[in-house]
C-alpha positions as CSV (number, residue, x, y, z in Angstrom):
1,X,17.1,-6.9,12.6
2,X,16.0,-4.8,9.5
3,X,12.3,-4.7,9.2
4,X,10.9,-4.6,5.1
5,X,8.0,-3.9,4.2
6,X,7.4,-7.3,2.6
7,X,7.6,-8.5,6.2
8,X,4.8,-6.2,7.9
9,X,2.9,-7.0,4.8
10,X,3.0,-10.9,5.6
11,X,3.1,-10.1,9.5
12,X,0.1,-8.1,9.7
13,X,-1.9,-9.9,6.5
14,X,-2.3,-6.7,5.2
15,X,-3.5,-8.5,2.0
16,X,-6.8,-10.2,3.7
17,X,-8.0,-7.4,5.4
18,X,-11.2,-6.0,5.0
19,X,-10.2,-2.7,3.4
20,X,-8.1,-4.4,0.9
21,X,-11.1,-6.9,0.4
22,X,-13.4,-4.3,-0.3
23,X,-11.1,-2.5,-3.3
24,X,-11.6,-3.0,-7.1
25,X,-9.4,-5.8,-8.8
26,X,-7.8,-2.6,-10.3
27,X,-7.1,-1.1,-6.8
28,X,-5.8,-4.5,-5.8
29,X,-3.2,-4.2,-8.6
30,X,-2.5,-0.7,-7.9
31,X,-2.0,-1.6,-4.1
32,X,-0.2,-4.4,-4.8
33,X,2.6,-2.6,-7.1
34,X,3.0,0.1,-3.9
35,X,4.2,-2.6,-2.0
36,X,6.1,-4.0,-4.5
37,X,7.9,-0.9,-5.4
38,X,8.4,-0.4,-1.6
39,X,9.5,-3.6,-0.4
40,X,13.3,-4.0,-0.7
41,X,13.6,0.0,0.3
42,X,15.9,0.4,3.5
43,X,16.5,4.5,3.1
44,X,14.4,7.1,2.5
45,X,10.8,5.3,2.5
46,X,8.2,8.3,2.2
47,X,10.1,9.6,-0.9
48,X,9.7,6.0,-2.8
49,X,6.3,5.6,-1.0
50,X,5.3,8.7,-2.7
51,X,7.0,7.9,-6.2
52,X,5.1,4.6,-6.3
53,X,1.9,6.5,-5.5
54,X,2.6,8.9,-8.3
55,X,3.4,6.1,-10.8
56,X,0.6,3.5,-10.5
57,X,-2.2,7.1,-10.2
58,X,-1.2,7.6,-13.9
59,X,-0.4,3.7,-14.9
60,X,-3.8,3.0,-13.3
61,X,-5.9,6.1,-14.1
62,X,-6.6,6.2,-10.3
63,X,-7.1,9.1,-8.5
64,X,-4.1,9.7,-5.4
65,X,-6.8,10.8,-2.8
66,X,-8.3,7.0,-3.4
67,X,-5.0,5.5,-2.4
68,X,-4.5,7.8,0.5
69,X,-8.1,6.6,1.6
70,X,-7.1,3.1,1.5
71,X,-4.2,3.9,3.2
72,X,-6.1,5.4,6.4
73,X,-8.9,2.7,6.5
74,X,-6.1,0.1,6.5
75,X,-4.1,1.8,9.1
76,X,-6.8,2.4,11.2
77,X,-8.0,-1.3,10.8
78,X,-4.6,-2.5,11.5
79,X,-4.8,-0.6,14.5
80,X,-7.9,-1.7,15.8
81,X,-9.5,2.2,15.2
């Protein structure tokens, strides 16, 4: 069984967490594109996790050390940290 992204996103409610909660609606969007771009990817994830980072920084005017922070308060959330 191949596991997508779209999948630990629904699994683990990754969307009604409290660190997703607590983001702009623009983060939100920003967020919500990563996974988007992400999603369908079955080879060579950190490359196209990066890419999407890159793109929606400059599509959103938001700064990549933002999106890395969400990233580690919703990892550690997810892991009970």
């Amino acid at each position: 069984m191949k596991t997508r992204i779209s999948n630990i996103v629904k699994e683990t409610r990754l969307m009604d967490s409290k660190s997703y909660n607590d983001l702009s609606p623009k983060m939100k969007k920003a967020i919500k594109e990563i996974y988007k771009s992400i999603e369908n990817e079955q080879k060579d994830i950190l490359t196209k996790f990066d890419g999407a980072i890159e793109k929606v920084t400059v599509s959103y005017n938001i700064k990549k050390e933002d999106i890395h922070k969400y990233f580690d308060k919703e990892v550690n959330e997810q892991l009970g940290v």
